[in-house]
C-alpha positions as CSV (number, residue, x, y, z in Angstrom):
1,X,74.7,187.4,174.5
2,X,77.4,189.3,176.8
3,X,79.2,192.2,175.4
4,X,82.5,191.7,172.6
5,X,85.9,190.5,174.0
6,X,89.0,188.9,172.6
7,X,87.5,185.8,174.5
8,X,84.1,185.9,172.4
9,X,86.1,186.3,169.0
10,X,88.2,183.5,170.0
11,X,85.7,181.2,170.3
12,X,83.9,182.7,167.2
13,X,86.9,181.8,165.6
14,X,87.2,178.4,166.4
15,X,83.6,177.8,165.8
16,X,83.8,178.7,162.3
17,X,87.6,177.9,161.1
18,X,86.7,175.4,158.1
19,X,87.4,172.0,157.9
20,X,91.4,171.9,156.3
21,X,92.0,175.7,157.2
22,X,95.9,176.3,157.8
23,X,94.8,178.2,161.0
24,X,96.8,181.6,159.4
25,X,94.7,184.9,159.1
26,X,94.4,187.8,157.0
27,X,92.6,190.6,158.6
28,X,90.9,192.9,156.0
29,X,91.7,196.0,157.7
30,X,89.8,199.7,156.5
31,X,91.3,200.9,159.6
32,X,87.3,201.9,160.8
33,X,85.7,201.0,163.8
34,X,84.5,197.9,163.0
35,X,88.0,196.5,161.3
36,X,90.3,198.7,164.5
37,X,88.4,196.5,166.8
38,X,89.2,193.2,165.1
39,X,92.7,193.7,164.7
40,X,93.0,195.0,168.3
41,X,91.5,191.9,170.1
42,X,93.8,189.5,167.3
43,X,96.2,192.0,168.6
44,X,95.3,190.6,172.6
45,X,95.2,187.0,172.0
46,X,98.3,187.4,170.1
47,X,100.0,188.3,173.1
48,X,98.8,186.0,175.6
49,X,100.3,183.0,173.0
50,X,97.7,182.7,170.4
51,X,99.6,180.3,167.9
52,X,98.2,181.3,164.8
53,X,99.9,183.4,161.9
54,X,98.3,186.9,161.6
55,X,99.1,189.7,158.8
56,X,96.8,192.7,157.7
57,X,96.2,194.0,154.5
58,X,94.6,197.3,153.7
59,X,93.0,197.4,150.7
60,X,93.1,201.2,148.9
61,X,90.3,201.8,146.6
62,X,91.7,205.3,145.9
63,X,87.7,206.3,145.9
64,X,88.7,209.1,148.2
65,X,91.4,212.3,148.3
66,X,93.0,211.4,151.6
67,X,93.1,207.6,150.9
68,X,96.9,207.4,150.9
69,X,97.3,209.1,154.0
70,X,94.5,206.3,155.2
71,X,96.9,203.6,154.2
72,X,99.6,205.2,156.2
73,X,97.8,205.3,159.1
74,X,96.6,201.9,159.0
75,X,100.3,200.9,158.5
76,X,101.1,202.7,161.8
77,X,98.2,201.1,164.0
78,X,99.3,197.3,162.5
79,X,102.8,198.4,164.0
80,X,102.0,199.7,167.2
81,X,100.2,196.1,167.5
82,X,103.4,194.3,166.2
83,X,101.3,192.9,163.4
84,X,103.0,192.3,160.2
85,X,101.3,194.7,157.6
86,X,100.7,195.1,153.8
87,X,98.6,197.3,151.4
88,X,97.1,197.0,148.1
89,X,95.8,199.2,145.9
90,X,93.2,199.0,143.3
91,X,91.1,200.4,140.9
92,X,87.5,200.7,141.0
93,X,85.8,200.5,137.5
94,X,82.9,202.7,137.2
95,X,81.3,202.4,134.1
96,X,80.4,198.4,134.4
97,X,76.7,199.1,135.1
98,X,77.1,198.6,138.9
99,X,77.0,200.8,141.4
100,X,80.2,202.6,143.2
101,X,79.3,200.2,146.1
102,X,79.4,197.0,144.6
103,X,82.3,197.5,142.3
104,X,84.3,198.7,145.2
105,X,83.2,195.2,147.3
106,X,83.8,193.0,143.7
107,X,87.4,194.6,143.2
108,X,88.2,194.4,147.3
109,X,87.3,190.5,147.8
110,X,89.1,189.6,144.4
111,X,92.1,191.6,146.2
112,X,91.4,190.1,149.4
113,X,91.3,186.2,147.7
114,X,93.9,186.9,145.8
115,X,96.6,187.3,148.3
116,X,95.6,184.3,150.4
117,X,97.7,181.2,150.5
118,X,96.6,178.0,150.6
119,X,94.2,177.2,153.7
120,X,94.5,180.4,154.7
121,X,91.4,182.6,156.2
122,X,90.6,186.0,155.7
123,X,88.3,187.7,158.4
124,X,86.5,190.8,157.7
125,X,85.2,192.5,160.6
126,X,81.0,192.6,159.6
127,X,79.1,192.9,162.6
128,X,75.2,192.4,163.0
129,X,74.7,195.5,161.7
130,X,76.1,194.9,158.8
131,X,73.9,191.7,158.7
132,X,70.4,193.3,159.0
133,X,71.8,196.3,156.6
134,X,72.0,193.0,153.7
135,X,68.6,191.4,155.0
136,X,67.1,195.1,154.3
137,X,68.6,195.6,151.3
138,X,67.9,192.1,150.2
139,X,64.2,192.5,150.8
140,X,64.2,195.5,148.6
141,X,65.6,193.6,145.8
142,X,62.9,191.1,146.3
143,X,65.8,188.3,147.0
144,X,64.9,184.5,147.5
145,X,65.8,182.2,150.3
146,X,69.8,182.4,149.3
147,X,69.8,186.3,149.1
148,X,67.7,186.8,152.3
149,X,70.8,184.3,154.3
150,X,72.9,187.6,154.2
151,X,76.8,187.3,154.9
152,X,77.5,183.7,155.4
153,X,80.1,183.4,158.6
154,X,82.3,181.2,156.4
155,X,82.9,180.8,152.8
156,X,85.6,179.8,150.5
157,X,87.3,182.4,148.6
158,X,89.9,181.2,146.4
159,X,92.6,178.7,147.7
160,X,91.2,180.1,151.3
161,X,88.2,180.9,152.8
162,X,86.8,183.6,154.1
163,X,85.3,184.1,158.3
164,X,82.8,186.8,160.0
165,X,83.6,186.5,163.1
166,X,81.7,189.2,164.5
167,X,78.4,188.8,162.9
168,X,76.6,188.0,166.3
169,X,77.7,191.3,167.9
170,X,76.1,194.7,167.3
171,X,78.4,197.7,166.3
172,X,77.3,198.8,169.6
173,X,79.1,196.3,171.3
174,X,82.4,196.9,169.5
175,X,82.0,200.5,169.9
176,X,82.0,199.7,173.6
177,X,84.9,198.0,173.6
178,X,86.7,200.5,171.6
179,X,86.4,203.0,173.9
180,X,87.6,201.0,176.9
181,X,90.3,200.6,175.2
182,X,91.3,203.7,174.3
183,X,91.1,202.8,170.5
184,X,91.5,205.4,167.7
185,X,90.0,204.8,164.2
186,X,89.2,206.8,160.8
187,X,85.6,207.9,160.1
188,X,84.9,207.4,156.4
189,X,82.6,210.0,155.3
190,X,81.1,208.2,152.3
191,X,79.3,206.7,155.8
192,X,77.0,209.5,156.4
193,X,76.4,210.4,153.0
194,X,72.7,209.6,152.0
195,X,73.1,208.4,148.5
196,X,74.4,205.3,149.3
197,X,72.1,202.5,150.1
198,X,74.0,201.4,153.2
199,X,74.4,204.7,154.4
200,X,70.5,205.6,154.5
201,X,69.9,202.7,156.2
202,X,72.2,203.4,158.8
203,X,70.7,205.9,159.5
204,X,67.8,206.9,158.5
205,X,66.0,203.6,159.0
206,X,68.0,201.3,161.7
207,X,67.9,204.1,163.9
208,X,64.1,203.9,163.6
209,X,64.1,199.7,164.4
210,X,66.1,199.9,167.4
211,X,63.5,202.3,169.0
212,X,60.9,199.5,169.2
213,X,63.4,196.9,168.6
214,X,66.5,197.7,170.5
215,X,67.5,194.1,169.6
216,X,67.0,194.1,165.7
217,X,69.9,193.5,164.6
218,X,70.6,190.3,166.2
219,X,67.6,188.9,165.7
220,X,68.0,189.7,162.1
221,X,71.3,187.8,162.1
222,X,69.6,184.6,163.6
223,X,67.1,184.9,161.2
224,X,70.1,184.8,158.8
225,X,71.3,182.1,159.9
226,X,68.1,180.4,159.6
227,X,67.6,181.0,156.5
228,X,71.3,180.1,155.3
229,X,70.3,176.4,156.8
230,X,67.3,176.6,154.7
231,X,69.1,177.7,151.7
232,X,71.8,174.5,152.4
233,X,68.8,172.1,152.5
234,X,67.3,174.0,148.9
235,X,70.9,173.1,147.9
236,X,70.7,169.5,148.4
237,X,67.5,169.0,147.3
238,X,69.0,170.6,143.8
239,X,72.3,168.2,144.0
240,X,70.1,165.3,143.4
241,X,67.5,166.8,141.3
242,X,71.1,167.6,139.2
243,X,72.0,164.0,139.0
244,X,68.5,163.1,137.7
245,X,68.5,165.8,135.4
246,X,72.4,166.6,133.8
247,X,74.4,165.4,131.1
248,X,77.9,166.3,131.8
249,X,77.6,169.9,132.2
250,X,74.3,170.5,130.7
251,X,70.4,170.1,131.6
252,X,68.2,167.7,129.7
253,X,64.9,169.8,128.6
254,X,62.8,166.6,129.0
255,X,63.8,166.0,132.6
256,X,63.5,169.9,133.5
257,X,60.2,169.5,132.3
258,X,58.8,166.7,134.5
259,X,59.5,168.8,137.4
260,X,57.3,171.2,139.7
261,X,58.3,175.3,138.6
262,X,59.9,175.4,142.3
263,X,61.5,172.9,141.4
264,X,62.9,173.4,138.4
265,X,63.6,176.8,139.0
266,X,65.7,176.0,142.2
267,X,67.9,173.5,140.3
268,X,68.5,176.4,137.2
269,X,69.9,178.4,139.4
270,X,71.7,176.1,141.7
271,X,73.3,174.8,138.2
272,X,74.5,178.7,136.9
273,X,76.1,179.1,140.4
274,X,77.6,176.0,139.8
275,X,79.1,176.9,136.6
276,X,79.9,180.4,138.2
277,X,78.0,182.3,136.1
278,X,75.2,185.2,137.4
279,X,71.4,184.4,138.3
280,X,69.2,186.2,136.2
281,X,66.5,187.8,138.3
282,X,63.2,187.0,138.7
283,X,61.4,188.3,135.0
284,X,64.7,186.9,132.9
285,X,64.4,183.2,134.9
286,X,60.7,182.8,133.9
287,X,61.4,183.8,130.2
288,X,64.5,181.4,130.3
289,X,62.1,178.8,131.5
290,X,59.5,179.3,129.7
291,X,61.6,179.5,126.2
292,X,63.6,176.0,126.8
293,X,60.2,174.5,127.6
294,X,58.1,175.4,124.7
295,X,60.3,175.8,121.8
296,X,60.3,173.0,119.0
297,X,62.9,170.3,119.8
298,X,64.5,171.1,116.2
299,X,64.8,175.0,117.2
300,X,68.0,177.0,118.3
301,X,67.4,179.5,121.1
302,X,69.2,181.6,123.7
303,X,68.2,183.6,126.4
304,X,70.8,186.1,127.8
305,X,71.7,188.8,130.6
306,X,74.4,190.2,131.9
307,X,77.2,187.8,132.5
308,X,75.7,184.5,130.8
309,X,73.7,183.2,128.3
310,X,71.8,179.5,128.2
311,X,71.5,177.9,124.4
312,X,69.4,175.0,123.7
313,X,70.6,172.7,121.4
314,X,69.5,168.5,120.9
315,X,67.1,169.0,123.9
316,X,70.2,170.2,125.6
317,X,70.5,173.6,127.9
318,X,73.9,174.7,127.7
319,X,75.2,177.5,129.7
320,X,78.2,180.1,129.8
321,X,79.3,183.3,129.4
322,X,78.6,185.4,126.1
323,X,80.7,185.0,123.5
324,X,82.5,187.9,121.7
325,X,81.4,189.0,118.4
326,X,83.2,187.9,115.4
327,X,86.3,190.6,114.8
328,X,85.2,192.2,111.4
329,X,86.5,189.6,107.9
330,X,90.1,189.9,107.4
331,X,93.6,186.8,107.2
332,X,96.2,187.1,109.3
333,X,99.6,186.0,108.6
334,X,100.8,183.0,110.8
335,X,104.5,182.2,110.8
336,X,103.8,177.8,112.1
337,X,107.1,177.8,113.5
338,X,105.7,179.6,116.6
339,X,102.4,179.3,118.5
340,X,99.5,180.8,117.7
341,X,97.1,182.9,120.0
342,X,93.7,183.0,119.1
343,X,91.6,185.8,120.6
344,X,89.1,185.8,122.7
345,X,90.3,183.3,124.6
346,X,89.8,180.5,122.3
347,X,92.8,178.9,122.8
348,X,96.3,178.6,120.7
349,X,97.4,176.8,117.5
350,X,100.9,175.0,117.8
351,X,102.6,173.5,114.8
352,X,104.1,170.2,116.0
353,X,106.4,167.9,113.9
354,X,105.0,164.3,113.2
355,X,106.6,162.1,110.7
356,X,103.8,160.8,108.0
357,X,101.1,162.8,109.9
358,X,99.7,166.0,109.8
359,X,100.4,168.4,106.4
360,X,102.9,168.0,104.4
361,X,106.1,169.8,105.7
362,X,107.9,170.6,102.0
363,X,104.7,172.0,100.6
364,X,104.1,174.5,103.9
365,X,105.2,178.6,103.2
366,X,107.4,179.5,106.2
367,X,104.1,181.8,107.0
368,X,100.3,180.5,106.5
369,X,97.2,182.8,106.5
370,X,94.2,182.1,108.6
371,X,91.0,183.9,109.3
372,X,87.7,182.4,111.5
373,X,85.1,180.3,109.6
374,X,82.3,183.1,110.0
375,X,84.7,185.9,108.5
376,X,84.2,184.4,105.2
377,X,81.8,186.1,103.6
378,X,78.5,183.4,102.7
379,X,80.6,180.4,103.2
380,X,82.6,181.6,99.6
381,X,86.3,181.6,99.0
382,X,86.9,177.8,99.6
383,X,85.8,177.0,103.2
384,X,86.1,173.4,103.1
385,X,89.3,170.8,102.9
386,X,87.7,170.0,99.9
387,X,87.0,173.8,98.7
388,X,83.3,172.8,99.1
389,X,81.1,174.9,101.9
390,X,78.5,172.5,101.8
391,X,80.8,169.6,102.4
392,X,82.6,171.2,105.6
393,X,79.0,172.5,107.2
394,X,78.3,168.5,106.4
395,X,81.2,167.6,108.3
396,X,80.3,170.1,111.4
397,X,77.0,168.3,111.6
398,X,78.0,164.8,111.2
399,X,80.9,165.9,114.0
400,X,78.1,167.4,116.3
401,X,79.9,170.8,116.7
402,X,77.7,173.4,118.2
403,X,76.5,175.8,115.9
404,X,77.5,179.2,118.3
405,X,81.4,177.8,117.5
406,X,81.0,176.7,113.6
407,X,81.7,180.2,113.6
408,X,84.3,180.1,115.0
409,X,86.7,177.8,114.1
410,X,90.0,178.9,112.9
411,X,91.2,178.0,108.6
412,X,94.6,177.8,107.6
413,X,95.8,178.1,104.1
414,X,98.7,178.8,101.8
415,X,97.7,181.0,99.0
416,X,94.4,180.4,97.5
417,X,94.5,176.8,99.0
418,X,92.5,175.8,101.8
419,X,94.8,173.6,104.2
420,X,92.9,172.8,107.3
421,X,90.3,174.0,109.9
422,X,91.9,174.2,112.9
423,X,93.2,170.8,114.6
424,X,89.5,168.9,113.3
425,X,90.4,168.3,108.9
426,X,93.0,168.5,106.9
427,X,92.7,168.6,103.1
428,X,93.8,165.2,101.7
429,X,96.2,166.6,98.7
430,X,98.3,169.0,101.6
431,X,98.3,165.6,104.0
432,X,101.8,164.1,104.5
433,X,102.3,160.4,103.8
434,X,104.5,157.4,104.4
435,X,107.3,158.6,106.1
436,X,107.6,162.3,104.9
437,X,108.0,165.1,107.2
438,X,104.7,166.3,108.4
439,X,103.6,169.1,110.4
440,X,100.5,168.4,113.0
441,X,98.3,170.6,114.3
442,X,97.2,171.4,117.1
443,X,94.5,173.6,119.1
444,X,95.1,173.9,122.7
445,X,93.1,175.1,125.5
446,X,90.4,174.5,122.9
447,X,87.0,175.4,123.6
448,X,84.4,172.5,124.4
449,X,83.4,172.9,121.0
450,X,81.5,169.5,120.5
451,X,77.5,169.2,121.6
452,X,77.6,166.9,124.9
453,X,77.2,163.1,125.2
454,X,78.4,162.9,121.1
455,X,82.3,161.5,121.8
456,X,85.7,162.5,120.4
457,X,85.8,164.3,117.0
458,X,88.3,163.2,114.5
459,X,91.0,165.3,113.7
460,X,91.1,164.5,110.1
461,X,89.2,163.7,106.7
């Protein structure tokens, strides 16, 4: 392939603008080599009557002492190009487990997606370096088929996407360029600083390739690309297995088992992505098969890892994100005439007139009391619309709510009287009747509390 131009990105560009892309560009710009490069060609084809919409956006990770006075300067090079500029700056959590690397790349792209409007692309300026850098570093993680596909040129990201447009050009090439140019650009110094991954393959190790390989790295990036197709077909191939194998969101353990171990493993973790939730590695995936597969079809299990957890339930594999523990056993008040928030994100409770429906409106206090289900202590205390525990853990059965929420499900009362369990019962003496005022319940943004394939619930006894 000939050396980078303007000319080459263009038609880079067009290549891989996705299908229903507004045409308008954000330009992730670190104001390196790499990103200086980008801009300045956008910057060329600008002026020669390139129609689309371009704006930069420098992302501050405020990693580094001079960092502001990075911004700045990338402020000045978007104006000397007569490119409209903004910057952001965020915070880079370092306590999450992850390295400094990946939290910085997790809190940059959710910056980056964030700010894009609808159909609009942002292009970040990773080269083939860049590419054989992930294929390395993949292989050293012992990654699969999808890991070992590297960047991808195009993805979505958010209501956008997000384009590589330099991926079949070596930072050599753009280098090149640069200088031509005339181009100025700031050297990071986290670059050259061994302890990072990235940064010892840079050079330590690539260094090394090129001198029997000189073309390395973009052969690794057709290999890439190879292997993203690959990946695509592994995709399909789980679409239909999914079709065979799902019930609404979940996997059925009987149809799981029919299938080869490639098989089945491809489609578990083509189903977690789907749900957007992390794939365990290698070690956790077999236990997680293995698990599902043997336990009784009476038995509650769960296998978890960081970010997700998978519960069987009725020969059922469900799958999402851990749930909090239980706050420790205490009531809070609840004033009905105003919503309440749950925590945890399980939703709010809204008090909603209803004549001859719901409670009883002259019987309510101004202010109820409600606690969680699992905060009372053995089931005591009257945990029941009939004051009965062993009639309301009836009722969750017969209703087919899924035993991780039982838990959870939020009781109101008035005194020492148990009105009703969250939108699902009410207690028969409290209900209002005829044509008296009553007060309906009702949880929104509930959880999908119910077991899968078992219908609506009943929201009364």
């Amino acid at each position: 392939m000939a050396g980078f131009s303007p000319d080459s990105l263009e038609a880079a560009l067009a290549k891989g603008q996705a299908q229903g892309a507004s045409g308008d560009v954000c330009v992730a710009f670190s104001g390196g080599l790499d990103s200086t490069v980008l801009l300045a060609a956008l910057a060329e084809l600008k002026s020669r009557g390139w129609p689309t919409a371009i704006r930069v956006l420098h992302i501050d990770h405020q990693l580094q002492p001079d960092s502001g006075l990075w911004a700045a300067r990338c402020g000045e090079t978007a104006r000397q190009l007569g490119l409209p500029f903004g910057s952001q700056r965020v915070v880079v959590p370092v306590a999450n487990g992850q390295g400094v690397e990946a939290a910085a790349r997790a809190v940059r792209y959710a910056a980056l997606y964030g700010s894009l409007a609808v159909g609009e692309t942002v292009l970040t300026a990773h080269h083939a370096d860049d590419q054989l850098e992930t294929l390395l570093l993949a292989l050293m993680r012992g990654a699969g088929v999808r890991g070992l596909s590297g960047m991808p040129r195009r993805a979505p990201a958010g209501v956008g996407w997000h384009q590589r447009p330099l991926l079949d050009h070596p930072r050599a090439d753009l280098e090149c360029w640069a200088r031509q140019r005339g181009l100025s650009w700031i050297e990071d110094p986290t670059n050259c600083e061994p302890r990072y991954r990235r940064s010892y393959l840079r050079h330590a190790v690539l260094p090394a390739l090129r001198g029997t390989w000189p073309g390395a790295a973009t052969v690794a990036s057709r290999s890439a690309a190879h292997l993203g197709e690959a990946a695509e077909l592994l995709d399909d191939l789980a679409r239909q297995d999914f079709e065979h194998a799902a019930l609404e969101t979940c996997l059925q353990r009987d149809k799981l088992s029919a299938m080869t171990p490639a098989r089945r493993r491809n489609l578990l973790r083509f189903w977690l992505r789907s749900l957007n939730l992390p794939v365990p590695s290698t070690a956790k995936l077999g236990v997680l098969e293995h698990d599902m597969l043997v336990a009784r079809p009476d038995r509650q299990l769960c296998v978890a890892w960081e970010g997700a957890e998978v519960k069987l339930h009725c020969g059922l594999l469900y799958a999402a994100p851990p749930l909090a523990p239980l706050p420790v056993a205490h009531e809070q008040g609840w004033d009905w005439r105003e919503p309440l928030v749950l925590p945890d994100g399980l939703g709010e409770l809204h008090a909603v007139p209803a004549m001859g429906a719901g409670l009883a409106a002259a019987r309510l206090p101004v202010r109820l009391t409600w606690r969680f289900r699992g905060e009372v202590a053995g089931g005591s205390g009257g945990d029941s619309p009939d004051a009965a525990p062993h009639r309301l853990k009836k009722l969750l059965q017969e209703a087919h709510v899924l035993p991780w929420w039982r838990g959870r499900l939020p009781l109101l009362s008035a005194g020492n009287h148990l009105l009703a369990v969250g939108d699902l019962w009410i207690a028969r003496e409290f209900a209002a009747t005829g044509s008296a005022p009553g007060v309906r319940v009702e949880w929104r943004h509930r959880p999908a509390i119910i077991a899968v394939g078992r219908g609506r619930l009943a929201t009364s006894d």
